[in-house]
PyMOL CGO cylinders between C-alpha atoms (Angstrom):
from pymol import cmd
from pymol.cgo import CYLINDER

trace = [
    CYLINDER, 8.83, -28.60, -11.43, 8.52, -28.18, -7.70, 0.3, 1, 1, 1, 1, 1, 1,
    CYLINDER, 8.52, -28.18, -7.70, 11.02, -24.89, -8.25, 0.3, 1, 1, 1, 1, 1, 1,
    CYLINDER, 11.02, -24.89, -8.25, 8.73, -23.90, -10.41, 0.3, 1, 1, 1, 1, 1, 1,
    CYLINDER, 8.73, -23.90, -10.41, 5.91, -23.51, -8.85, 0.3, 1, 1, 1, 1, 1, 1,
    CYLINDER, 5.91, -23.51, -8.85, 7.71, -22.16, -5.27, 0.3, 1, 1, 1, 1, 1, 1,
    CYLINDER, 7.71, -22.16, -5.27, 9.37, -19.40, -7.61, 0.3, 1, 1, 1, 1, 1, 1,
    CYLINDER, 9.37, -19.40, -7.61, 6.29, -18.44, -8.92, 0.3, 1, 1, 1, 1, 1, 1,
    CYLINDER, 6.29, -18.44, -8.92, 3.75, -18.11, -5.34, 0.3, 1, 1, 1, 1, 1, 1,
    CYLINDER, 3.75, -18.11, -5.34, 7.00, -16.55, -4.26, 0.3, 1, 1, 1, 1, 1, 1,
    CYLINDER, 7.00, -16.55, -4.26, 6.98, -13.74, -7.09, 0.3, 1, 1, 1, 1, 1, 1,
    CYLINDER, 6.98, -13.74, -7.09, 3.23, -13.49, -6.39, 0.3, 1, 1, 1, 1, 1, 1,
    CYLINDER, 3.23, -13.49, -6.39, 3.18, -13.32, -2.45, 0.3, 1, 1, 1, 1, 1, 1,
    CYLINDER, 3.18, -13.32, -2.45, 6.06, -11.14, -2.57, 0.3, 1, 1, 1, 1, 1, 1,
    CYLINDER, 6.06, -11.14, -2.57, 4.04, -8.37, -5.40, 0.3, 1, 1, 1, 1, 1, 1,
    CYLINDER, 4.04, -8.37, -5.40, 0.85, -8.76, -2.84, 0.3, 1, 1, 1, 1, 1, 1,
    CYLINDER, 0.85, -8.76, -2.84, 3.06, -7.57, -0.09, 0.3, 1, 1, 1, 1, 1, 1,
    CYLINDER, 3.06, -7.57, -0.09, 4.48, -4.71, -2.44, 0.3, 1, 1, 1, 1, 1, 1,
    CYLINDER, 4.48, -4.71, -2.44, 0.63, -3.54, -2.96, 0.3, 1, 1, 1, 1, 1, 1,
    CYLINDER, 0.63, -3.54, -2.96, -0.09, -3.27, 0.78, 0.3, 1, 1, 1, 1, 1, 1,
    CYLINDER, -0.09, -3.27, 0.78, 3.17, -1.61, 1.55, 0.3, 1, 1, 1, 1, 1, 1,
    CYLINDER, 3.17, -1.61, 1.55, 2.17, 0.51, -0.22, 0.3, 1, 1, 1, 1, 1, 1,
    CYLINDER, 2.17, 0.51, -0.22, -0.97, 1.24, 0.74, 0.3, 1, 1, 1, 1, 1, 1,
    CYLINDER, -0.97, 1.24, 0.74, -0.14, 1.41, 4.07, 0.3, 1, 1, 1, 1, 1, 1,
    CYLINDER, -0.14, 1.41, 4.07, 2.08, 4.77, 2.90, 0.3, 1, 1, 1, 1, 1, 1,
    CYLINDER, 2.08, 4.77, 2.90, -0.71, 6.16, 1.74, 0.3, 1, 1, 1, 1, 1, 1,
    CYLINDER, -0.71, 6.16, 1.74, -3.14, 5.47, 4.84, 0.3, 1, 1, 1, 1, 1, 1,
    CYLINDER, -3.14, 5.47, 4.84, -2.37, 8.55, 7.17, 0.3, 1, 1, 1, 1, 1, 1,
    CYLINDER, -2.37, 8.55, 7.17, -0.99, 8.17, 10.55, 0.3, 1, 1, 1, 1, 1, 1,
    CYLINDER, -0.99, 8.17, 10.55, -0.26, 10.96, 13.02, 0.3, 1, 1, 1, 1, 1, 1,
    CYLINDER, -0.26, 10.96, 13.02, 2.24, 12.48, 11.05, 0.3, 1, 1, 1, 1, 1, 1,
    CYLINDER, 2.24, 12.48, 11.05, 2.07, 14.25, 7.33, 0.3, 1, 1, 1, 1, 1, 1,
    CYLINDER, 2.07, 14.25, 7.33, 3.35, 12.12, 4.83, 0.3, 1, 1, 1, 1, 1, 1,
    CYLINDER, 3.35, 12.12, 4.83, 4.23, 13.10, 1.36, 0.3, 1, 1, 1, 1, 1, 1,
    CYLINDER, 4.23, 13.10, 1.36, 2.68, 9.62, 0.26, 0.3, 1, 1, 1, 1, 1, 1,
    CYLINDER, 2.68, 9.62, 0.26, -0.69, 11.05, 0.82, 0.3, 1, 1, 1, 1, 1, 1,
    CYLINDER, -0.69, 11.05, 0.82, -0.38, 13.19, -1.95, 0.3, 1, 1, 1, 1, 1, 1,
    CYLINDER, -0.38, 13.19, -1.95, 2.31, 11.94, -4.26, 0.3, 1, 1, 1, 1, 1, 1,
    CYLINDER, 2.31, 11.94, -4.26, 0.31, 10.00, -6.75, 0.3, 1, 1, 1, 1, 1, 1,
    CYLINDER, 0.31, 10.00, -6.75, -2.93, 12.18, -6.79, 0.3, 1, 1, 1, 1, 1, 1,
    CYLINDER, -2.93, 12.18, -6.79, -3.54, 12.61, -10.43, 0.3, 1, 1, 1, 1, 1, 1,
    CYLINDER, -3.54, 12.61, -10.43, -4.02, 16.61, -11.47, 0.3, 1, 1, 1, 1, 1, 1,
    CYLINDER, -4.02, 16.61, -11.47, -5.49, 17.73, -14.46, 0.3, 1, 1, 1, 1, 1, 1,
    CYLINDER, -5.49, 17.73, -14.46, -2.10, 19.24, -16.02, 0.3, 1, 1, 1, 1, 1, 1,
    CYLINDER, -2.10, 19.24, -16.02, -2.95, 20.68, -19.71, 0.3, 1, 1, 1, 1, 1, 1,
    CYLINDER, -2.95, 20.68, -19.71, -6.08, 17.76, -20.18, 0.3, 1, 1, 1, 1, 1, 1,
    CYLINDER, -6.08, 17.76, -20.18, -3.69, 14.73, -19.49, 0.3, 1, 1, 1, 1, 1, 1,
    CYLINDER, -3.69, 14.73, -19.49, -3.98, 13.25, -15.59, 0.3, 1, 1, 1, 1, 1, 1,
    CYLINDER, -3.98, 13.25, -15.59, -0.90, 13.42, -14.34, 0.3, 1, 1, 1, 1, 1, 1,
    CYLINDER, -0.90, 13.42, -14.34, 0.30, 12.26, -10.96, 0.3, 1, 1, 1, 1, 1, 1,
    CYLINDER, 0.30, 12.26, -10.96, 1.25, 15.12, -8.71, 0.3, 1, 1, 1, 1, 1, 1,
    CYLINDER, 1.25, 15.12, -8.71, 4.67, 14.23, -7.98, 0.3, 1, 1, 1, 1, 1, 1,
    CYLINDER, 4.67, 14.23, -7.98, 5.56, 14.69, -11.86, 0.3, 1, 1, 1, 1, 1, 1,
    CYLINDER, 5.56, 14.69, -11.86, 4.79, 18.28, -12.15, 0.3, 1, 1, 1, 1, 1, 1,
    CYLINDER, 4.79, 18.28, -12.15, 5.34, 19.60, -8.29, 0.3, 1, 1, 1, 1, 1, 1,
    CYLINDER, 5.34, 19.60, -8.29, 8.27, 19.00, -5.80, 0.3, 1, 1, 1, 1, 1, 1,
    CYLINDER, 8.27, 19.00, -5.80, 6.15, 17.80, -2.58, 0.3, 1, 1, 1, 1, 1, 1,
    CYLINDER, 6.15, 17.80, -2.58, 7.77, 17.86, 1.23, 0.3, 1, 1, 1, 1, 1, 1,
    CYLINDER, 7.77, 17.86, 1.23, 7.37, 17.84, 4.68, 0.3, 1, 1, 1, 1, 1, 1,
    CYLINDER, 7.37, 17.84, 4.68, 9.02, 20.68, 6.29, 0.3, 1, 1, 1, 1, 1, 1,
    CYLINDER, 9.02, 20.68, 6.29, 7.29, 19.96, 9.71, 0.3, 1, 1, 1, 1, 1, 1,
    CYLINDER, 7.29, 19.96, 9.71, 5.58, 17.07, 11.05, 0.3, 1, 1, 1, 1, 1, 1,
    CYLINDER, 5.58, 17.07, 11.05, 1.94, 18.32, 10.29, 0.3, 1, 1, 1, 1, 1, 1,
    CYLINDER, 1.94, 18.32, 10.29, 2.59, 20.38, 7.00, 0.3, 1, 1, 1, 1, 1, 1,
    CYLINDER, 2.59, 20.38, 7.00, 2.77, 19.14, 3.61, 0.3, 1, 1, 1, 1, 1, 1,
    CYLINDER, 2.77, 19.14, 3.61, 4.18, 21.92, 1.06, 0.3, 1, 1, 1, 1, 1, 1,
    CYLINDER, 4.18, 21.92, 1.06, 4.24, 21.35, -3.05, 0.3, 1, 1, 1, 1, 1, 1,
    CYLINDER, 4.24, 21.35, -3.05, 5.96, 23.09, -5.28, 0.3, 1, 1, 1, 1, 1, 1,
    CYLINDER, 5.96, 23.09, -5.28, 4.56, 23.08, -8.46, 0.3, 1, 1, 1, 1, 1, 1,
    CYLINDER, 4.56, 23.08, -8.46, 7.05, 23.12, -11.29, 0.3, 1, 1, 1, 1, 1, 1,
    CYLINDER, 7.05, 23.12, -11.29, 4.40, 25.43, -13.42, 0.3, 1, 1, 1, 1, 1, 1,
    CYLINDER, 4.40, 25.43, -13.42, 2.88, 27.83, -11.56, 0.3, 1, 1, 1, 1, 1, 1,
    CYLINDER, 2.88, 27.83, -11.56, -0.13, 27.20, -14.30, 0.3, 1, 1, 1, 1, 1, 1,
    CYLINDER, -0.13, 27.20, -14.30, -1.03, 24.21, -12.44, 0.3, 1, 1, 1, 1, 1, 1,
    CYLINDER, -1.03, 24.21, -12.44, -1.70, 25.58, -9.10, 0.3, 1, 1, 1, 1, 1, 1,
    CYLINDER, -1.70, 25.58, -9.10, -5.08, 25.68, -9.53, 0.3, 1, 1, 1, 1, 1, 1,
    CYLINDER, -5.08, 25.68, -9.53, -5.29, 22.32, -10.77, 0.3, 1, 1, 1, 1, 1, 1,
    CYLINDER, -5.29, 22.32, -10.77, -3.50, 21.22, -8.08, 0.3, 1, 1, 1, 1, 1, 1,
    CYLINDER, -3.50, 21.22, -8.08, -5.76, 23.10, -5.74, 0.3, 1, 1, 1, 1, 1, 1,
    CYLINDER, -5.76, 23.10, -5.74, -8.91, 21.49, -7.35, 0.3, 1, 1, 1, 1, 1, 1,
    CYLINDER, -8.91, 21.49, -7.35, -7.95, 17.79, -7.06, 0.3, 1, 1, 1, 1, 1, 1,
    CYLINDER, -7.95, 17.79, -7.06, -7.03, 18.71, -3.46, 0.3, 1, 1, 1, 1, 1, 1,
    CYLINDER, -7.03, 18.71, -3.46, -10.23, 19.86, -2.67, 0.3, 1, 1, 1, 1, 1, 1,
    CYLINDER, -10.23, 19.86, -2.67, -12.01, 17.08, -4.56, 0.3, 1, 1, 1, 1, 1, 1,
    CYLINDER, -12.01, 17.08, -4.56, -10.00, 14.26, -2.60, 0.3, 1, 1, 1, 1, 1, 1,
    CYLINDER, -10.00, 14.26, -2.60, -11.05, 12.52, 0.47, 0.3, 1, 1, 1, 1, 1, 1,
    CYLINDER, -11.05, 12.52, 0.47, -7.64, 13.68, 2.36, 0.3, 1, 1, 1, 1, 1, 1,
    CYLINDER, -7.64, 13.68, 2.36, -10.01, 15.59, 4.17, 0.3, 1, 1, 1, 1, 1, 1,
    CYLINDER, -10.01, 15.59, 4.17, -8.12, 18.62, 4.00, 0.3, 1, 1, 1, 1, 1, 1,
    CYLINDER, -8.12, 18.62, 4.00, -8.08, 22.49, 2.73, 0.3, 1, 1, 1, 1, 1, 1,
    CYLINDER, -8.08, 22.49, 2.73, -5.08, 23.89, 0.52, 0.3, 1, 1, 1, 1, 1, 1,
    CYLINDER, -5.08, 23.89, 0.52, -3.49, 27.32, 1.25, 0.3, 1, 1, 1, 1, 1, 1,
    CYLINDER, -3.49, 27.32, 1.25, -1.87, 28.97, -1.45, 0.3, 1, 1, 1, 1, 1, 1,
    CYLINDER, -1.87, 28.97, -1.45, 0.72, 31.16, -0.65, 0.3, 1, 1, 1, 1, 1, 1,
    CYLINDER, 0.72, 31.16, -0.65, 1.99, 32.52, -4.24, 0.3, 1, 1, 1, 1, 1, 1,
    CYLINDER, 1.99, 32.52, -4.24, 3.07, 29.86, -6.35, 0.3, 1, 1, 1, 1, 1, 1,
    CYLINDER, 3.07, 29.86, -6.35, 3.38, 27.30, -3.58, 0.3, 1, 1, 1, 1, 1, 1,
    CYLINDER, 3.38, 27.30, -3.58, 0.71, 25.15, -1.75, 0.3, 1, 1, 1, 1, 1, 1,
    CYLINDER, 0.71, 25.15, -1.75, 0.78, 24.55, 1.95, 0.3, 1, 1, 1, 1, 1, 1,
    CYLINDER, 0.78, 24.55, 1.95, -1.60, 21.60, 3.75, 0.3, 1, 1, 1, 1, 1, 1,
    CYLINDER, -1.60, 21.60, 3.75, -1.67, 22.25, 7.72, 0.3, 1, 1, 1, 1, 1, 1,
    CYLINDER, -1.67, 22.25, 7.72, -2.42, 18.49, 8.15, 0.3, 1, 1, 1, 1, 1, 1,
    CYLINDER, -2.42, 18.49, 8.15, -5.05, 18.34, 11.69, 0.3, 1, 1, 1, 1, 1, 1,
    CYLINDER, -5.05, 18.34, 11.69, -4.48, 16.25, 14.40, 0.3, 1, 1, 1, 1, 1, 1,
    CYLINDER, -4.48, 16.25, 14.40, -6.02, 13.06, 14.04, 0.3, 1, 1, 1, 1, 1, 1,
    CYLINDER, -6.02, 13.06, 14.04, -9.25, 12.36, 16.74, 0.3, 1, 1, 1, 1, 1, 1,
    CYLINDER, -9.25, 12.36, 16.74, -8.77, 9.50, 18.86, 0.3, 1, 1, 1, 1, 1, 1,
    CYLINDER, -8.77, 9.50, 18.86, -12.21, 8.01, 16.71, 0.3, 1, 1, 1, 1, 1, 1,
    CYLINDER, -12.21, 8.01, 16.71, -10.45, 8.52, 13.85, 0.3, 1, 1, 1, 1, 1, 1,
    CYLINDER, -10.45, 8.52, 13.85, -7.55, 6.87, 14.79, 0.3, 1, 1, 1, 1, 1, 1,
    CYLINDER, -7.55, 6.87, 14.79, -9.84, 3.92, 15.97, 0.3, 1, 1, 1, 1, 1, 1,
    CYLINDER, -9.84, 3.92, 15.97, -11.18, 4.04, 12.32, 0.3, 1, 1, 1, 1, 1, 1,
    CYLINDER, -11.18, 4.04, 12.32, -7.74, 3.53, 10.54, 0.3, 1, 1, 1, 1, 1, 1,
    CYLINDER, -7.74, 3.53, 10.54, -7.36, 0.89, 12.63, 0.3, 1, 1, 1, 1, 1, 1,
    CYLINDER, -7.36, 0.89, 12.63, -10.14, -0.84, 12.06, 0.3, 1, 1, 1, 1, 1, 1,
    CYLINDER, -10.14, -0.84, 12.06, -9.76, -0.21, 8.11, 0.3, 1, 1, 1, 1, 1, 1,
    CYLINDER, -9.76, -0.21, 8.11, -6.28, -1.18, 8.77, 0.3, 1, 1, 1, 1, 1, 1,
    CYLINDER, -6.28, -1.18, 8.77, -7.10, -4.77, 10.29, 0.3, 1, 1, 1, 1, 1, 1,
    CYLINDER, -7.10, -4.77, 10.29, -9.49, -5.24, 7.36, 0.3, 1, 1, 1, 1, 1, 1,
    CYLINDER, -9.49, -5.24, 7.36, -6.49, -4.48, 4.87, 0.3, 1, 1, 1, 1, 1, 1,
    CYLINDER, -6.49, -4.48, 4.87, -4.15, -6.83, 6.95, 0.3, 1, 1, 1, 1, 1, 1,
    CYLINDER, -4.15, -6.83, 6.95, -6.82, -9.41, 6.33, 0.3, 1, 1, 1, 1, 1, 1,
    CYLINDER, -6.82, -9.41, 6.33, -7.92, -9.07, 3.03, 0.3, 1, 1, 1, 1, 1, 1,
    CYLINDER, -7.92, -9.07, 3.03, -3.99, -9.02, 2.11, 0.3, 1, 1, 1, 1, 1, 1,
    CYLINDER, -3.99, -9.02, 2.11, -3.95, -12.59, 4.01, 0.3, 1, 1, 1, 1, 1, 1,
    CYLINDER, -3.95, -12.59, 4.01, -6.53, -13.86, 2.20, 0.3, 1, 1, 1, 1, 1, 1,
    CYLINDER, -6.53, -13.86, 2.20, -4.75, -12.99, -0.84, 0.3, 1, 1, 1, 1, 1, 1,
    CYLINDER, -4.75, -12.99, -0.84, -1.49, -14.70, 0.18, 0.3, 1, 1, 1, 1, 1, 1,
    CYLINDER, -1.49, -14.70, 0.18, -3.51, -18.25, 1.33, 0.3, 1, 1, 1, 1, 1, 1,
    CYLINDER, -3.51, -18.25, 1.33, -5.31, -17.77, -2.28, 0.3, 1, 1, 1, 1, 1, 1,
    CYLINDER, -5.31, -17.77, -2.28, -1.86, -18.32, -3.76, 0.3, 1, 1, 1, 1, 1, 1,
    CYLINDER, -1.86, -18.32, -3.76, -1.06, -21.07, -1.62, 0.3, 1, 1, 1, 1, 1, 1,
    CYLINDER, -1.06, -21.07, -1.62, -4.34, -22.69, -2.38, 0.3, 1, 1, 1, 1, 1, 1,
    CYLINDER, -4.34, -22.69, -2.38, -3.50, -22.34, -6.46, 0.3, 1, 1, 1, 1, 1, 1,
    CYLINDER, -3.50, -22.34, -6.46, 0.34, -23.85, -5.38, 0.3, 1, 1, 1, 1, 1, 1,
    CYLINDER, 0.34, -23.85, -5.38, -0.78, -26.90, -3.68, 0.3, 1, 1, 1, 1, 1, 1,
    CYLINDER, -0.78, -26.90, -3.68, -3.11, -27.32, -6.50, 0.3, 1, 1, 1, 1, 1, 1,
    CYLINDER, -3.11, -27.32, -6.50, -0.55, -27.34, -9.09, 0.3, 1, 1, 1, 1, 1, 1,
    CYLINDER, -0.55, -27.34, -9.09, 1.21, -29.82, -7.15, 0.3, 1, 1, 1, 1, 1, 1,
    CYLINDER, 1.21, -29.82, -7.15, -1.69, -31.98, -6.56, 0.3, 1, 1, 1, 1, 1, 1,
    CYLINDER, -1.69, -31.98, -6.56, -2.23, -31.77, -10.72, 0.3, 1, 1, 1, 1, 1, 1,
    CYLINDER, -2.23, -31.77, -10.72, 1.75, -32.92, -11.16, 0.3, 1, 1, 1, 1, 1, 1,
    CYLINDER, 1.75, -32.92, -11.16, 1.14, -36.10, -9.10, 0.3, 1, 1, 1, 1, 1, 1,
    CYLINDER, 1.14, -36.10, -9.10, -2.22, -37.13, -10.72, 0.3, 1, 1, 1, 1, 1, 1,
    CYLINDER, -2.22, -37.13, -10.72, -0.38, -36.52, -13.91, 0.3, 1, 1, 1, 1, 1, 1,
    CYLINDER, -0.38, -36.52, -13.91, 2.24, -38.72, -12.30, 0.3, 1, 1, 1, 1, 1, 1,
    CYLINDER, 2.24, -38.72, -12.30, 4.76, -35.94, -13.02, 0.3, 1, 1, 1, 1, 1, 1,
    CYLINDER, 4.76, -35.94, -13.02, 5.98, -35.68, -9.26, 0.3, 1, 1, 1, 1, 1, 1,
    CYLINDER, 5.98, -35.68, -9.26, 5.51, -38.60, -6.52, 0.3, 1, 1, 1, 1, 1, 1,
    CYLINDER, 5.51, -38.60, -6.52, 3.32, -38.05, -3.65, 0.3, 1, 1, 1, 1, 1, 1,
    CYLINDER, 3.32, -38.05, -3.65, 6.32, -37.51, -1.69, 0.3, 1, 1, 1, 1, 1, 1,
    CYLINDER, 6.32, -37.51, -1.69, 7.50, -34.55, -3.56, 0.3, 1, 1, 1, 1, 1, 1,
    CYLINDER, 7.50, -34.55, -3.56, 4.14, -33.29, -3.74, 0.3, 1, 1, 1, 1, 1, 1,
    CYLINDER, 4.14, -33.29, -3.74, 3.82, -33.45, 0.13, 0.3, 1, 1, 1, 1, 1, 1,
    CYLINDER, 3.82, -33.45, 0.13, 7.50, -31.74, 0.17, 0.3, 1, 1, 1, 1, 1, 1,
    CYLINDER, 7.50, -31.74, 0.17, 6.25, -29.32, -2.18, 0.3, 1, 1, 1, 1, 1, 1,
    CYLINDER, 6.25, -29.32, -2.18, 3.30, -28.43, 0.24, 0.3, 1, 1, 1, 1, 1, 1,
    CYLINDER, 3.30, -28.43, 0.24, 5.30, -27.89, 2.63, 0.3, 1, 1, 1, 1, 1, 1,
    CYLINDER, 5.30, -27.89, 2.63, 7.43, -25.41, 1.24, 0.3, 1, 1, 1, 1, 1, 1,
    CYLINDER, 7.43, -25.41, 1.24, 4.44, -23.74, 0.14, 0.3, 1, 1, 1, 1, 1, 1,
    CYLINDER, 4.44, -23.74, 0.14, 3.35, -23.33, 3.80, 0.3, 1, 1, 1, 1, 1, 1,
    CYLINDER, 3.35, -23.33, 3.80, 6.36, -22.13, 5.39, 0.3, 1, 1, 1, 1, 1, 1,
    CYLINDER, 6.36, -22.13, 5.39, 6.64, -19.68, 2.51, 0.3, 1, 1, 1, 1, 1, 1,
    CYLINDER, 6.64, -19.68, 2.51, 2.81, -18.53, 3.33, 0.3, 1, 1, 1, 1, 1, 1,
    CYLINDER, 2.81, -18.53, 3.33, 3.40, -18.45, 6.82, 0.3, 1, 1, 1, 1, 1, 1,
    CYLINDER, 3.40, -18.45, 6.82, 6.52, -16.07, 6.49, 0.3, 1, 1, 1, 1, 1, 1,
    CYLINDER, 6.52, -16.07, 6.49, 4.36, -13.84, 4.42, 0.3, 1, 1, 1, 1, 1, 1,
    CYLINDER, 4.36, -13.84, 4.42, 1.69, -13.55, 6.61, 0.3, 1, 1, 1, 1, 1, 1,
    CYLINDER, 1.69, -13.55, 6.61, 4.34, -12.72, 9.33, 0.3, 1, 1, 1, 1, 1, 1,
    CYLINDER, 4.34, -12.72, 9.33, 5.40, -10.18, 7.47, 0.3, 1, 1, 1, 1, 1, 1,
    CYLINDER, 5.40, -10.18, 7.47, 1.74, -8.75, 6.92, 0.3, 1, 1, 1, 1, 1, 1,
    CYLINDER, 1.74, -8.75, 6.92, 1.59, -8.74, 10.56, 0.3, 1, 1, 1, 1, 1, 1,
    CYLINDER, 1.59, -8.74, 10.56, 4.69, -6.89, 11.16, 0.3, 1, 1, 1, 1, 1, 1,
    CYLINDER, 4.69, -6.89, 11.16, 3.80, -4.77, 9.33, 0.3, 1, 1, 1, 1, 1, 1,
    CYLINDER, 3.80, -4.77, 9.33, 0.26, -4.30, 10.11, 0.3, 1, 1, 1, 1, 1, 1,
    CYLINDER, 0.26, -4.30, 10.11, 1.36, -3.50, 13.93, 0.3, 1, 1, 1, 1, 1, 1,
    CYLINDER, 1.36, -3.50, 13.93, 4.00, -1.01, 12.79, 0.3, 1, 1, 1, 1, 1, 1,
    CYLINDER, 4.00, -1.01, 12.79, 2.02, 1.23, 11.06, 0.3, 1, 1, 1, 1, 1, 1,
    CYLINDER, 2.02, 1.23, 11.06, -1.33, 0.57, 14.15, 0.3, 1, 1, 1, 1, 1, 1,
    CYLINDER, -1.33, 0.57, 14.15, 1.44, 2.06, 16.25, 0.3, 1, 1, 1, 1, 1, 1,
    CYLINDER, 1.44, 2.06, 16.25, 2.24, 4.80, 14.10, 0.3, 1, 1, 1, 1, 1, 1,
    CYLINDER, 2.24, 4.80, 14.10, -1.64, 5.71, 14.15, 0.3, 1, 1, 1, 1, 1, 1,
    CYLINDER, -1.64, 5.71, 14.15, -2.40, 5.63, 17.83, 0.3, 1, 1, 1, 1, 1, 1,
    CYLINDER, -2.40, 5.63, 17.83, 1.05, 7.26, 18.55, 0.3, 1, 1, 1, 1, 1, 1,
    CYLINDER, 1.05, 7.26, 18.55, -0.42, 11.00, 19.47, 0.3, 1, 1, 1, 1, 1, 1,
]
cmd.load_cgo(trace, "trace")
């Protein structure tokens, strides 16, 4: 019972770290990243499709991003959704490919992805002691419903914590990788 209920905060902790990983590819750092891009959906012959299904995107330098569109059809597409998105950032077509010249980041903008940053690292937190809160309170229903003894309840809670507080290490970790990665000029 007490399995149970570790196995499933862990599946859940470890799927609310998975979502902030991966939004922490997609914030943009000092560097171009391919992540910015990559799942921008394109209007590709009236379906949305995500840009990395219909183009071949890379970094050839550190502040370029270059896509290769599969079909040179969707160039324009591509070129739209570009412009529409808050990358912040004007395409250059050059034929069938599509170059981004990715500017150097102001030090107030790196300030601001910071600052967005910490309130990601947060909010991800508060996710994580959300699904401790709902584990203890399993465990607390179990005893009442004299399933478990207040011993292995107080066990369980426990286990729950150490498992929350390696999570939230991890947030951190992660958190001051990437704040590094944005104030590195």
């Amino acid at each position: 019972m007490i399995e149970d209920i570790l196995e499933e905060a862990t599946g859940k902790m470890e799927s609310t770290l998975a979502v902030f990983r991966d939004e922490l590819s997609r914030m943009r750092s000092g560097r171009a990243s391919t992540a910015l891009v990559d799942r921008m959906m394109i209007d590709y012959y009236g379906q949305d499709t995500e840009l990395r299904q219909i183009a071949n995107i890379s970094t050839p330098e550190a502040m370029l991003i270059l896509i290769r569109p599969y079909d040179k059809a969707a160039v324009r597409n591509i070129e739209k959704a570009i412009q529409m998105s808050d990358i912040g950032v004007n395409p250059n077509i050059d034929g069938e490919n599509i170059r981004l010249n990715m500017p150097a980041l102001t030090r107030e903008r790196r300030l601001e992805l910071v600052k967005f940053l910490n309130r990601r690292m947060e909010d991800t937190r508060v996710a994580i002691r959300h699904i401790r809160r709902s584990a203890n309170s399993d465990l607390q229903e179990f005893e009442k419903e004299k399933l478990i003894s207040e011993d292995d309840r107080k066990r369980g809670e426990d286990e729950v914590q150490k498992l929350t507080d390696k999570f939230i290490a991890q947030i951190g970790e992660l958190g001051a990788d990437k704040e590094t990665d944005i104030m590195d000029v």
